[in-house]
C-alpha positions in Angstrom: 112.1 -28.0 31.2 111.4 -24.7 29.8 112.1 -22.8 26.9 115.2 -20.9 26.9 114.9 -17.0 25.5 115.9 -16.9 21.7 118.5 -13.9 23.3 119.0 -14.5 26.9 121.5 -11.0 26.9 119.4 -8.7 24.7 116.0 -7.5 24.3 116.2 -7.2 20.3 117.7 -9.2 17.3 120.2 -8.0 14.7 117.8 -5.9 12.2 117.8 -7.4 9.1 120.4 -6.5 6.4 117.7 -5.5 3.8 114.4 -4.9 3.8 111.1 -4.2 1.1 110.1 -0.7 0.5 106.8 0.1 0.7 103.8 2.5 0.9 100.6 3.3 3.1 97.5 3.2 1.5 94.2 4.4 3.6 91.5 2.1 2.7 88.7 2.7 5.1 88.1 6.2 7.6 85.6 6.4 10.2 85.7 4.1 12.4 85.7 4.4 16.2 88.6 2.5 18.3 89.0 -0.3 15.6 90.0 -3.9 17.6 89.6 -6.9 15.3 89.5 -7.3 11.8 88.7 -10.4 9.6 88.3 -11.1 6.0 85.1 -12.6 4.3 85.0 -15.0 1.7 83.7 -12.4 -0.8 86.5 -10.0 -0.1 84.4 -7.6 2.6 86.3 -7.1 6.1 84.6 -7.8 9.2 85.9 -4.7 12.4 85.1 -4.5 15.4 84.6 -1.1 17.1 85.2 -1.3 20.5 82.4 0.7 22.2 80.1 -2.2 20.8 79.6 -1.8 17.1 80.2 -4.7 14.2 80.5 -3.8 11.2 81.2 -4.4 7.1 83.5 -2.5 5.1 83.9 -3.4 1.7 86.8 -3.6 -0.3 86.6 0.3 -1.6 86.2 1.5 2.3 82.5 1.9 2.2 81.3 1.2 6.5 77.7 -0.5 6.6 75.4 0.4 9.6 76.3 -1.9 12.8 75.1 -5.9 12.6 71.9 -5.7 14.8 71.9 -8.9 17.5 74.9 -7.9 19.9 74.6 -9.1 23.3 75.4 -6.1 25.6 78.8 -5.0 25.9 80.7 -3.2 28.7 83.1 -0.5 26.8 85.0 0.4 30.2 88.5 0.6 30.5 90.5 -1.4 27.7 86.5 -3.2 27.9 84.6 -3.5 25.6 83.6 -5.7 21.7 87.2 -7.1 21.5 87.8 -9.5 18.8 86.3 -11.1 15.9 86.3 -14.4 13.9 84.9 -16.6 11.2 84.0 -20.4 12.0 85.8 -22.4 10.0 82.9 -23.5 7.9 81.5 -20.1 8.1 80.7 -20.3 4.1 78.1 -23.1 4.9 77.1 -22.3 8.4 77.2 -18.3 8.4 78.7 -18.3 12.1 80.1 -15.4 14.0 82.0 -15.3 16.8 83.5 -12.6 18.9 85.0 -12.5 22.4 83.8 -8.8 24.6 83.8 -7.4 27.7 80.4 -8.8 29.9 78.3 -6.6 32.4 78.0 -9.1 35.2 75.9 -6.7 37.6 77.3 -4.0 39.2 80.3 -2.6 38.1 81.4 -5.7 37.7 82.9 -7.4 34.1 84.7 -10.4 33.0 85.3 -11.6 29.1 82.8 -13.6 27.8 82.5 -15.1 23.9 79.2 -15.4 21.9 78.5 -16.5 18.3 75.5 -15.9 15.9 74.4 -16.5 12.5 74.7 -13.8 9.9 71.5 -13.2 8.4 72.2 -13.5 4.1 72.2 -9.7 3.7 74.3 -9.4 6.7 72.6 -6.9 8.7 71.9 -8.9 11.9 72.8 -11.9 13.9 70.4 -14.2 15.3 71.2 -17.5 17.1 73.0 -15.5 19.5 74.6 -18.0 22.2 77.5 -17.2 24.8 80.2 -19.8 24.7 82.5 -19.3 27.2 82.1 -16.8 30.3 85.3 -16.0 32.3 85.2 -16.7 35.9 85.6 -15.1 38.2 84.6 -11.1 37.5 86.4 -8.3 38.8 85.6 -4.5 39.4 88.3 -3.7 36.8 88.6 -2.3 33.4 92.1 -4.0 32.5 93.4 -6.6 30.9 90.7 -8.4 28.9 92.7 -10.2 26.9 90.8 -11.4 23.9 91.9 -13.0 20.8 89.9 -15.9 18.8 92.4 -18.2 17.5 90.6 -21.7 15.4 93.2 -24.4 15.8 93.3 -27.0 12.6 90.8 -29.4 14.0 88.3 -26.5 14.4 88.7 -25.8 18.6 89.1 -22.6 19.9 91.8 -20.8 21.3 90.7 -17.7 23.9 93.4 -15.7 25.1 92.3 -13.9 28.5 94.1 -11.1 30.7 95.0 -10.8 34.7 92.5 -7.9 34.8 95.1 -6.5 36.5 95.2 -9.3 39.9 98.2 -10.9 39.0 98.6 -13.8 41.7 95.3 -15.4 39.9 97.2 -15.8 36.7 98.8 -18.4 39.0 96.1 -20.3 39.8 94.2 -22.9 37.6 90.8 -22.9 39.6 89.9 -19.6 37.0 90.2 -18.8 33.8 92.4 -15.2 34.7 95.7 -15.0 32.8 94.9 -18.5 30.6 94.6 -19.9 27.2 91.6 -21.1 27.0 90.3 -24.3 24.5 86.7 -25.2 23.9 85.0 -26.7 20.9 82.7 -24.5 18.8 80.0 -25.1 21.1 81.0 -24.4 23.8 82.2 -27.9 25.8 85.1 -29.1 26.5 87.7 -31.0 24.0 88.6 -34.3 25.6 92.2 -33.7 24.7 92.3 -30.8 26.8 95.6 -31.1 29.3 93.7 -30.7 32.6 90.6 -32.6 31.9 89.4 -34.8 34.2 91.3 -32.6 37.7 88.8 -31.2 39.8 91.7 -28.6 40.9 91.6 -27.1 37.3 89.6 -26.2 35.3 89.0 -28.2 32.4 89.1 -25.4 30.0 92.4 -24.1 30.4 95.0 -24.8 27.6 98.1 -23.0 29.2 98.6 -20.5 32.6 100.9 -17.7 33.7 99.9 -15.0 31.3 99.6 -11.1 32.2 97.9 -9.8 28.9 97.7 -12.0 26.0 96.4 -9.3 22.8 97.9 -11.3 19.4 97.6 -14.8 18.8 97.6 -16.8 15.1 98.5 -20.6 13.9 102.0 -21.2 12.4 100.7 -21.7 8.8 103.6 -24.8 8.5 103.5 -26.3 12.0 100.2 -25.1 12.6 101.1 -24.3 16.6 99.5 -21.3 18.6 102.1 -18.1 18.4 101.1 -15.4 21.6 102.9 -12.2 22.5 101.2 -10.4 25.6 102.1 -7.3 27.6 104.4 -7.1 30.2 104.5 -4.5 32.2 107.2 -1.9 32.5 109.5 -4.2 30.3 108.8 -8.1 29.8 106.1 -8.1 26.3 106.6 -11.8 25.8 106.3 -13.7 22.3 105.7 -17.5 23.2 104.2 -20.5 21.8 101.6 -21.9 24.8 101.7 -25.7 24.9 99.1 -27.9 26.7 99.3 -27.3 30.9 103.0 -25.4 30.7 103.0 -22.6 33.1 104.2 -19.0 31.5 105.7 -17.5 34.8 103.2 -14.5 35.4 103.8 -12.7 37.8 106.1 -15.3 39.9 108.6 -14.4 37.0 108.9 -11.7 34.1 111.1 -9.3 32.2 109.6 -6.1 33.4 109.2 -4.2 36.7 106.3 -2.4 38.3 105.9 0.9 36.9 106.8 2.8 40.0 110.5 0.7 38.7 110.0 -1.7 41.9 110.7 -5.1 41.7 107.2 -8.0 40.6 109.4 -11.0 41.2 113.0 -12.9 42.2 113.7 -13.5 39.1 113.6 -14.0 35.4 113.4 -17.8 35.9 112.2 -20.6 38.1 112.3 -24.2 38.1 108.8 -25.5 36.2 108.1 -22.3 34.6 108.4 -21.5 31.0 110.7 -19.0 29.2 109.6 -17.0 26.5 110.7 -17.5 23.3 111.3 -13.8 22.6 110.7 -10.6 24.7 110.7 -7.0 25.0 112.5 -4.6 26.7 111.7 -1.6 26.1 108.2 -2.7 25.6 105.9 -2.6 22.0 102.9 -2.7 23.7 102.0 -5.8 21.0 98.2 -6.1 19.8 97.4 -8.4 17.3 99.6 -10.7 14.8 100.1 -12.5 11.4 102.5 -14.1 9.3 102.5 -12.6 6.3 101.8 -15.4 3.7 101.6 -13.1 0.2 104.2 -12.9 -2.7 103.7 -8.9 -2.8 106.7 -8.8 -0.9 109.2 -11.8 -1.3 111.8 -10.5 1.4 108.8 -10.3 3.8 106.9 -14.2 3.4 107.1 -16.2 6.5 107.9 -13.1 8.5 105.8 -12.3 11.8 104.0 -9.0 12.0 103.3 -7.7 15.5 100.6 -4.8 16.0 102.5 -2.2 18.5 100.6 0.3 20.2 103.7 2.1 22.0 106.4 1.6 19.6 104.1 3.5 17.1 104.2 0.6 14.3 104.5 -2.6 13.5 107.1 -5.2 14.7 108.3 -7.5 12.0 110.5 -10.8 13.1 112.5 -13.4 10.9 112.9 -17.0 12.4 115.7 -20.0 12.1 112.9 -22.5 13.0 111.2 -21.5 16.2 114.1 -18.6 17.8 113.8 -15.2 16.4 116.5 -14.1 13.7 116.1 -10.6 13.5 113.7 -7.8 14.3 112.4 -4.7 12.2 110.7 -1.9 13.3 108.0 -0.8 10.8 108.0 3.1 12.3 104.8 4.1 11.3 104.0 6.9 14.0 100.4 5.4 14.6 98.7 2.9 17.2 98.4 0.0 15.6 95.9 -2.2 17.0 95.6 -5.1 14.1 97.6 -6.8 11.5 96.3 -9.3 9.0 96.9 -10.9 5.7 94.5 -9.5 3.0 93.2 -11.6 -0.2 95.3 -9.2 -2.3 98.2 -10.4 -0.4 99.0 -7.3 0.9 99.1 -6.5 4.7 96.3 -4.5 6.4 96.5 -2.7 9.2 94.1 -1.2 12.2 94.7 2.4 13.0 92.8 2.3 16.1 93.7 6.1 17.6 92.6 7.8 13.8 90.1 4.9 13.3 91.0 3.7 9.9 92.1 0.6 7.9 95.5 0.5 6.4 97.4 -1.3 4.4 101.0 -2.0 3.2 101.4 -2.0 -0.5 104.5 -2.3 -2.7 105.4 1.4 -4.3 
């Protein structure tokens, strides 16, 4: 059976009764269309730009030249270098990965993930292999999807798009609208749900997404957290579990944006309800819990990049169902959130191209 929404009658919680004050510090400038943002051991950020450009920037805002080695990168539509992450042994092994939109002849593209090695004084990356290809590619510049997500035993979580089709979201011979899991590597974990079916394919962790743009581990439970556009209405915040179906586009909260009707309904037998949505939508990019003590009213809260609602979301939970909901009103298109080392919370300002962060006043 699936989830029931955490408010079946409303689209947002109580706000909270009280919340922390705080400032916006600008940390770095110059960056062009800022996607995904990661933290190195020694303090430096890893951003990605997305017309194809990886780069440093240190802790005082200083951007290095872009990390020579990229594969190349189609920047068309919402294309283009997409996320980034560290391997989980990345202090010993030096491993990059990050997940971008693939030329695959023509006009053709689909999502593909690489990973190199980052040479010691960090200005290129050599081992360059592609672990994961999307099948099958589209003519299309939408819906790419794209967040790296390491699970606790060191697998991969790939969130992909619709690019736009919609009924192939639906079907598990392609890896449009999934979760996908894979080792490091590349192959397969054995543990994967639909291992072993020759109707599936074997790299699929969960179906029935439109757009999935934020993922991140519950730091207790250690569980995948997803929100993903909808479209006119119906951004969905749910926790994917091994071969459950999310509904897209048989089901959803929103409506065609000429207001017509996608489906029946809200639910269907066999399909999964969200755990939270949106109606209006927040556009949601990516996502964190924010673990710092900068901010003791905030810990264990869920931040939510928005790229409509001009902010960032921030929910409070009773175990997995959504207490209340803040709006962080920020006036900017926030395309990244993440926990820093100074346990404060930095943002990507993706239409002014800057890093951000929240900071006590």
């Amino acid at each position: 059976m699936g989830q029931q929404p955490a408010f079946p009658n409303q689209t947002r919680a109580p706000q909270p009764n009280a919340s922390h004050a705080y400032q916006i510090e600008t940390v770095a400038t110059g960056l062009q269309q800022p996607w995904g943002l990661e933290f190195l051991p020694d303090g430096r950020m890893l951003v990605s730009e997305r017309p194809g450009r990886l780069r440093f920037v240190s802790a005082d805002g200083v951007l290095s030249p872009p990390i020579a080695g990229l594969p190349p990168v189609a920047a068309t539509g919402q294309g283009g270098l997409l996320d980034v992450a560290l391997a989980p042994d990345f202090a010993a092994s030096r491993r990059v990965f990050w997940a971008y939109a693939e030329p695959r002849g023509g006009d053709a593209t689909a999502l593909a993930v690489a990973g190199g090695t980052l040479s010691p004084d960090g200005a290129a990356l050599s081992d360059v292999r592609v672990i994961f290809r999307q099948e099958p590619a589209y003519v299309s510049g939408l819906h790419f999807g794209s967040r790296l997500v390491f699970d606790r035993g060191g697998r991969m979580f790939i969130t992909t798009g619709d690019r736009g089709q919609g009924a192939p979201a639906q079907d598990s011979a392609n890896h449009v609208g999934k979760v996908i899991r894979i080792n490091a590597d590349g192959s397969v974990p054995a543990d994967n749900p639909f291992v072993g079916l020759n109707s599936a394919r074997p790299e699929i962790w969960s179906s029935g997404h439109r757009n999935i743009q934020g993922a991140v581990l519950h730091p207790d439970t250690g569980r995948l957290w997803t929100v993903e556009h909808g479209p006119q209405g119906g951004d969905e915040l749910n926790q994917p579990e091994p071969g459950r179906n999310y509904g897209w586009p048989l089901i959803t909260y929103g409506v065609n944006y000429d207001g017509k009707a996608i489906s029946e309904g809200t639910a269907q037998a066999g399909l999964e309800q969200p755990v939270y949505y949106w109606d209006p939508v927040i556009a949601p990019g990516g996502m964190d819990f924010y673990l710092g003590g900068l901010f003791p009213e905030w810990r264990g809260s869920l931040f939510i990049a928005g790229l409509q609602q001009g902010g960032v979301v921030r929910l409070t939970f009773d175990a997995d169902r959504v207490r209340t909901e803040e709006r962080l009103a920020l006036g900017l298109r926030i395309r990244d959130v993440k926990n820093g080392p100074d346990r404060r919370l930095y943002l990507l300002d993706e239409s002014a191209g800057r890093i951000l962060r929240l900071a006590p006043p």
